[in-house]
DRENKOL-192659 format. One record per residue: z, x, y negated of N, C-alpha, C in turn; residue in one letter. Coordinates in steps of 0.02 Angstrom, whole numbers, plus 50000, padded with zeros to 5 digits. Atoms other than C-alpha are relative to their C-alpha. Layout:
<romars>
ZXYZXYZXYA/...
</romars>
This chain:
<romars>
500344994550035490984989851205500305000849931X/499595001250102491694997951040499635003649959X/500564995950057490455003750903500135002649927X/499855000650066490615011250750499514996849918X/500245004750076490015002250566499335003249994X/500604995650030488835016250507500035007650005X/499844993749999488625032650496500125002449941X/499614995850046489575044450399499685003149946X/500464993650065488855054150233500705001449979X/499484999350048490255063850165500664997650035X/499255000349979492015065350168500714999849945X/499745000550067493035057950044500815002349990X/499334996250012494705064849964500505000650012X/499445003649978495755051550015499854997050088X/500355006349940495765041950195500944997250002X/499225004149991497205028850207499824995350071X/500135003349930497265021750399500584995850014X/499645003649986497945006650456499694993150022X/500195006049955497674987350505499744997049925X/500235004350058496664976950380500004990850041X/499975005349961496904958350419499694994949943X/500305005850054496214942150331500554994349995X/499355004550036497714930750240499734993449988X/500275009350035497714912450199500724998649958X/499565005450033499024905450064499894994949950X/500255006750022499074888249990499895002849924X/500115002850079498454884949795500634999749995X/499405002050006499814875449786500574998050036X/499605002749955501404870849851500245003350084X/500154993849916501554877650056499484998550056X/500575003449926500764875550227500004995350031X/500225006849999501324861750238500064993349987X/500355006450033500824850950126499385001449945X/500574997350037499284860750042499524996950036X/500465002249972497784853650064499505005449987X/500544996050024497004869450001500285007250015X/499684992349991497254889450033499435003950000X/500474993350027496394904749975499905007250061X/499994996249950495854917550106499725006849952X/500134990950019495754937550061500255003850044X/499894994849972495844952450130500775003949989X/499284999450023497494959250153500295005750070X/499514993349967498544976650213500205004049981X/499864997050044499404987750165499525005449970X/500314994550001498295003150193499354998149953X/500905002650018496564992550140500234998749928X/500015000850071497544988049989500245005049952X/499794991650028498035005249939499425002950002X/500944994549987496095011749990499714996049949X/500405003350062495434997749874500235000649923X/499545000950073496704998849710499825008449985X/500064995750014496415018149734499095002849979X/500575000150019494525016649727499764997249968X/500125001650064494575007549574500025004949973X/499804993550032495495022149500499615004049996X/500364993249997494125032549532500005003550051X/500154994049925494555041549700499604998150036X/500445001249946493405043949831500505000050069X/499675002949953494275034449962499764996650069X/500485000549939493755031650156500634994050017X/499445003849956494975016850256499735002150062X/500145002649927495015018550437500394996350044X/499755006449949495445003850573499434996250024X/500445003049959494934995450697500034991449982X/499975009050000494324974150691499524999350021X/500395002649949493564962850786499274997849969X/500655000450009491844959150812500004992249971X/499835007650012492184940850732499695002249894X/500025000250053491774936650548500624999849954X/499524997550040493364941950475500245006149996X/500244993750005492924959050524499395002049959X/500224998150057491504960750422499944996649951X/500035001250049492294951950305500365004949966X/499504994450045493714966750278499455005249974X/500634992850042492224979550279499474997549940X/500425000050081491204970950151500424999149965X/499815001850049492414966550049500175007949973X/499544993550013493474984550057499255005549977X/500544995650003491324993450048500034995549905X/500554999050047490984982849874500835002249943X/499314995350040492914990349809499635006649987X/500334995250022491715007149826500635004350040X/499574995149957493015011849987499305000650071X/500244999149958492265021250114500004998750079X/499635001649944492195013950284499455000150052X/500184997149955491095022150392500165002450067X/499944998549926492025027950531500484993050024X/499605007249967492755008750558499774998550075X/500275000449959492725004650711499974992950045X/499975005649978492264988150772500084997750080X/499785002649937493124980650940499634994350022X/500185006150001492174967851020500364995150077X/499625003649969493534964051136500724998749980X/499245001950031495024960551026499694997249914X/500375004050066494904947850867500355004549933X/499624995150056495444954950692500664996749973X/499275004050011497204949750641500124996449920X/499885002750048497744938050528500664995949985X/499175003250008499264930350438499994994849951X/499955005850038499834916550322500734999849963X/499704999550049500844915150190500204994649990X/499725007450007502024901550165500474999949945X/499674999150073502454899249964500434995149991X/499555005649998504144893449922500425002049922X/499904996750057504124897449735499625007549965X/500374992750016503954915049682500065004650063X/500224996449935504274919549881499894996850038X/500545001449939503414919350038500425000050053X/499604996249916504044919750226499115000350026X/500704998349968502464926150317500135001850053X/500225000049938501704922350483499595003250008X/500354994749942500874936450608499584996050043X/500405003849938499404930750717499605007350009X/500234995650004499134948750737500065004850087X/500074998049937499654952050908499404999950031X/500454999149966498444960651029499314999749964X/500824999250056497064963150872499865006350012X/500464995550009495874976250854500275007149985X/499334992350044497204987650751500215001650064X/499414999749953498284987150896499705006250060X/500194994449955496944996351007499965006649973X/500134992050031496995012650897500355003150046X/499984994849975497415026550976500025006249979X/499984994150039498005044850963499225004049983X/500634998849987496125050351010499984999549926X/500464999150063495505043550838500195006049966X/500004995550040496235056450745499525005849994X/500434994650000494925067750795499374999249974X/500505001250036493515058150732500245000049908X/499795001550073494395057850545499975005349955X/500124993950050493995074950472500654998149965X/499285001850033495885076150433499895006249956X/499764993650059495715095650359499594999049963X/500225000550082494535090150230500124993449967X/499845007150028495545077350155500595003949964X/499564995950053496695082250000500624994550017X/499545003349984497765067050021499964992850083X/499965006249938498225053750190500444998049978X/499485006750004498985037850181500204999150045X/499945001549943500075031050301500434995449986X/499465002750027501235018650315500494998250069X/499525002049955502855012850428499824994650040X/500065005249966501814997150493499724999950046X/500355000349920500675003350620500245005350026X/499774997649946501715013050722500414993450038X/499765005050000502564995050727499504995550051X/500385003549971500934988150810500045001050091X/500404996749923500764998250980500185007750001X/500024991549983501005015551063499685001549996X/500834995150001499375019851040500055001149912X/499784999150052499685015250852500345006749970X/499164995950031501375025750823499595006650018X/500084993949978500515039450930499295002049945X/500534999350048498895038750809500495003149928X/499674995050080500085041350647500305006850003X/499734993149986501165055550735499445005750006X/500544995749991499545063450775499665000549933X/500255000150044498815061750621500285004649966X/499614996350030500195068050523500015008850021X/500104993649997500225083450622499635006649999X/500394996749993498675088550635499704999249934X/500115001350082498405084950419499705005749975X/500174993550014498085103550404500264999749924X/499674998950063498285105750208499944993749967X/499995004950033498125088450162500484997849992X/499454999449989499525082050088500154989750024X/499975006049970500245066050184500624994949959X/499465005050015500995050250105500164994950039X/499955005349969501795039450188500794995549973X/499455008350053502735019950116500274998150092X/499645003449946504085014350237499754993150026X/500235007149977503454996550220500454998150075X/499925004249962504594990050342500174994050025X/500145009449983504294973450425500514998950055X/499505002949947505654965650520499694997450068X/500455003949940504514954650612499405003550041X/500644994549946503574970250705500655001950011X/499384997049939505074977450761500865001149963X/499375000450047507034977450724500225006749987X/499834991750058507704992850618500535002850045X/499684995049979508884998550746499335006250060X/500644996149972507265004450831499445001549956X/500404996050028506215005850689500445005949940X/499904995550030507275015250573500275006350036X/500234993349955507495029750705499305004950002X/500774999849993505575029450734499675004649923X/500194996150066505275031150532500065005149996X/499604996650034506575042050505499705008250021X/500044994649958505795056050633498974999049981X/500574999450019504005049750560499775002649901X/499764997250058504645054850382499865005649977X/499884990150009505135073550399499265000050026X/500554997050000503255075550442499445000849922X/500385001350068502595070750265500175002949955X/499764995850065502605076150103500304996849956X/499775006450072502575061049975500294994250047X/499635005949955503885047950049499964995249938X/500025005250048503885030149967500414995250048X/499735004049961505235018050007500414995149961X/499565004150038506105002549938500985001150005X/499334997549978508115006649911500314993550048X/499925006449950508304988950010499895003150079X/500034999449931507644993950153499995005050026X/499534996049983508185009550157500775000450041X/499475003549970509785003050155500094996950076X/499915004449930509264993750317499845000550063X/500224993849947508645006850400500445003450000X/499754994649976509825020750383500804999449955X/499365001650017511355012250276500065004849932X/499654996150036511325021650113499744992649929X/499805004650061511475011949937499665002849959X/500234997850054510885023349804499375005549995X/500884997350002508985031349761500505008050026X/499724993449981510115046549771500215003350076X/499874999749891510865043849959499315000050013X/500594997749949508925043350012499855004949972X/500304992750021508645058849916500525005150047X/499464993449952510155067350014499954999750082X/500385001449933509545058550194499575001749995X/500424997350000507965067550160500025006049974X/499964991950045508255084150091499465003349982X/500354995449988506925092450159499164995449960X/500565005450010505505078550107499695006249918X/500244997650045504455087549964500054995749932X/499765006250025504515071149891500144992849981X/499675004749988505395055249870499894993849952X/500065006050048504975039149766500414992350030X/499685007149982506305025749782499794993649941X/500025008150048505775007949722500714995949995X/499475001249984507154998149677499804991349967X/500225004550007506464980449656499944997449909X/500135000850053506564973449462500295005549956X/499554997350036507544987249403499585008349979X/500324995650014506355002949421500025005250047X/500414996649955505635018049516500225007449989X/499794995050014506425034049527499585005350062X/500414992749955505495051949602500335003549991X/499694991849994506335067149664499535002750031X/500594995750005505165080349672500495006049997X/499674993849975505935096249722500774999649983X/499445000450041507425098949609499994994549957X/500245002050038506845085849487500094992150006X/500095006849987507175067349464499914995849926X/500275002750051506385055949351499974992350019X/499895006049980506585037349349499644995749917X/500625004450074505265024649240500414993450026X/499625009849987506185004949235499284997450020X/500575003949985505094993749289499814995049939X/500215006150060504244980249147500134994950017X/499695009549980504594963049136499394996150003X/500595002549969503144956049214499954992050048X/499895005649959502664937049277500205000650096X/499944998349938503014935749469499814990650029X/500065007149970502114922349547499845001650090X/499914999749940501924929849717500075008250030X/499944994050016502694945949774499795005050053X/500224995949952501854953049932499255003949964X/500484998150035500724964849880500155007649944X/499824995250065501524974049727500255006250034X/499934992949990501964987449841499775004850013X/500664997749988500624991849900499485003149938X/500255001050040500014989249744500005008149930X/499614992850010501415004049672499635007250000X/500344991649981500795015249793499465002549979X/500684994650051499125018949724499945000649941X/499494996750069499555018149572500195007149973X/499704995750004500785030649592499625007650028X/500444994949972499645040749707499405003049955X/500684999550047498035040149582500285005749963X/499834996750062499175047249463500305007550032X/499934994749969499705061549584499305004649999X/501004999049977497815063549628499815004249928X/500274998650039497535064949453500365009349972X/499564995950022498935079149407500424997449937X/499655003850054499805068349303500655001650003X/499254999349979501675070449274500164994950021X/499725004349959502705059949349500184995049959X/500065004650024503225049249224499354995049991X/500845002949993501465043449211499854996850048X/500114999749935501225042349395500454991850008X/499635008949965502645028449413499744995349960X/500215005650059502085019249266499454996849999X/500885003149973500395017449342500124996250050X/499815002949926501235012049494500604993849978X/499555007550018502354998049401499394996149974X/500575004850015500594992649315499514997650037X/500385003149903499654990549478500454993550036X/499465005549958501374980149545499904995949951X/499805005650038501374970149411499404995749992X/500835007249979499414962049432500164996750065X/499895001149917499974960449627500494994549993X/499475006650010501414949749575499704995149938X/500565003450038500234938649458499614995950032X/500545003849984499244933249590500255000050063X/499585005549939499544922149754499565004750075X/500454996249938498084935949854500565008149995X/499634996049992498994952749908499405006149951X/500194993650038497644965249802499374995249955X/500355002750023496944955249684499435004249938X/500354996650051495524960749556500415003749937X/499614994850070496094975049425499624999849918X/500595000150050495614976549239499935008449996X/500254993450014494894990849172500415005750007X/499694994249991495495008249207500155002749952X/499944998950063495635014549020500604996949991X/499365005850015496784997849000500725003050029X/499244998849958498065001649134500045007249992X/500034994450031497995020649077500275000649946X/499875000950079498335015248893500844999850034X/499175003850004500005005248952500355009650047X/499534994549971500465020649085500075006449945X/500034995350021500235032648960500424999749932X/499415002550066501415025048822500625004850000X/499394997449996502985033748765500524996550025X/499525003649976504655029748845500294998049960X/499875006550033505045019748698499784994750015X/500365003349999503665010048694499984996050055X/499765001649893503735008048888500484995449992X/499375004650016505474999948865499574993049980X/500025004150047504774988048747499384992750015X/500555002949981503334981848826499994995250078X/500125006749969502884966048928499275001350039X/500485000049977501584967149064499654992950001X/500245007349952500564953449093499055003649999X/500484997549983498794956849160499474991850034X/500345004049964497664943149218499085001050033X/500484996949969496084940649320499215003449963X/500444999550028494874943349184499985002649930X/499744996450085495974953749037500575003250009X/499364996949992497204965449024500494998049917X/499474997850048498784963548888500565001950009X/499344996749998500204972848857500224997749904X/499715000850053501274964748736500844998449984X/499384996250014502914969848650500544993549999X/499345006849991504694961048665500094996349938X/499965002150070504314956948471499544994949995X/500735005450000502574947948520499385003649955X/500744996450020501294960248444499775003950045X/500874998549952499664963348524499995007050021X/500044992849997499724982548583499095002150029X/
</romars>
């Protein structure tokens, strides 16, 4: 039998759909030889629905998890973020997926125990329960078409049937769901349906062989528009004719899954909001840079004002400035060492 959470009030601005799973990585040290590990909630989509409903949007997640207590642990946790998750739909014949994180410094190799979960049963069908034409923006990302045909056929459907909402979708691609001579085809034809593309120039590269933020701006022509990440170095948007590129800050990095996710809403909020674009990435390097801070993939944010202040700095200032953010204070301070 498959039931849904609750019933619906309302229909919020945003809906970002995908697999929410529950993580374990050690305190210290790895898996194995920790005697200790921290469990959170963890995906891409759930951590883009939660970082964006800090921000202020009215944000819905939808996915499916199992009837097990690590299913309503994603929905309470992702309901007291103040994301909407009403039309979730709980499986009570498939468990909810989970992975593990194995720290070997400032990176991870991460294990899947996600086969045959809850996500996996989606289906094109849902799209019809998701009130897609009253939704201003959809999330999507390159990982659950990666899960299942029912998956891939849920995002294609989604996408098409968006009506005026406009659709983002982050490549996020994972090696270990499927190899890039079959997923970067797949993307590449799940792409040209969107509006806002988001993609690392890495794995770009490893998908479709080009090198520079510019080669994926010319492999996409038609894309409305384009945000290449380019790992420590910074974040460039083409937007019609228009390209604008914010560096990234020099920010601790103690664990780095996460920060992209982290980007995207960010970057999205600041779309949401009508922000220019400079703004927009700069929100989306100060979101990555708490995500790489902390050893959970969407860890607690500080105040919205705070990370507003830093995105909203001049591109001097910007330059000059040092993120660091922790779980219980925000600072931004300069390559000189005064307090901003």
């Amino acid at each position: 039998m498959i039931a849904t959470t609750a019933e619906h009030a309302g229909v919020p601005e945003v809906l970002c759909v995908g697999e929410a799973m529950i993580a374990f990585a050690p305190v210290a040290g790895n898996l194995r030889t920790s005697d200790e590990t921290r469990m959170f909630v963890a995906g891409a989509e759930s951590n883009v629905a939660g970082a964006l409903a800090h921000l202020g949007r009215r944000v819905e997640w939808f996915g499916r998890v199992g009837d097990d207590p690590f299913g309503v642990r994603v929905v309470d946790w992702l309901g007291a973020r103040g994301v909407d998750t009403a039309r979730v739909v709980v499986d009570e014949t498939r468990p909810t997926g989970i992975y593990f994180k194995d720290r070997r410094g400032a990176a991870s190799t991460v294990y899947y125990y996600r086969a045959g979960s809850a996500a996996s049963g989606m289906e094109s069908a849902d799209a019809s329960q998701l009130a897609l034409g009253e939704r201003r923006l959809i999330h999507l990302t390159g990982i659950t078409p990666a899960l299942s045909p029912g998956c891939d056929a849920l995002v294609e459907s989604i996408m098409e049937r968006s009506g005026d909402a406009q659709v983002s979708f982050d490549v996020n691609f994972r090696a270990k769901l499927w190899p890039a001579d079959i997923a970067g085809p797949r993307i590449r034809e799940l792409v040209r349906l969107a509006n806002i593309v988001i993609t690392g120039r890495d794995e770009a590269h490893t998908l479709w062989g080009t090198e520079t933020p510019q080669d994926v701006r010319d492999f996409f022509p038609d894309a409305d528009t384009i945000v290449v990440k380019d790992s420590d170095i910074g974040a460039t948007e083409f937007r019609g004719d228009r390209e604008v590129f914010v560096p990234a800050p020099r920010a601790e990095v103690v664990e780095p899954i996460g920060a992209g996710d982290a980007f995207a809403a960010g970057y999205l909020a600041g779309r949401l909001e009508g922000r220019e674009s400079a703004f927009s990435l700069r929100l989306g390097h100060v979101l990555a840079a708490r995500a790489l801070s902390d050893i959970s993939d969407s860890p607690a944010l500080p105040d919205v004002a705070a990370l507003h202040e830093l995105a909203g700095r001049s591109d001097e200032a910007w330059r000059r400035s040092d993120v660091t953010v922790s779980d219980n204070a925000y600072a931004a301070t300069s390559s000189e060492g005064d307090r901003r």
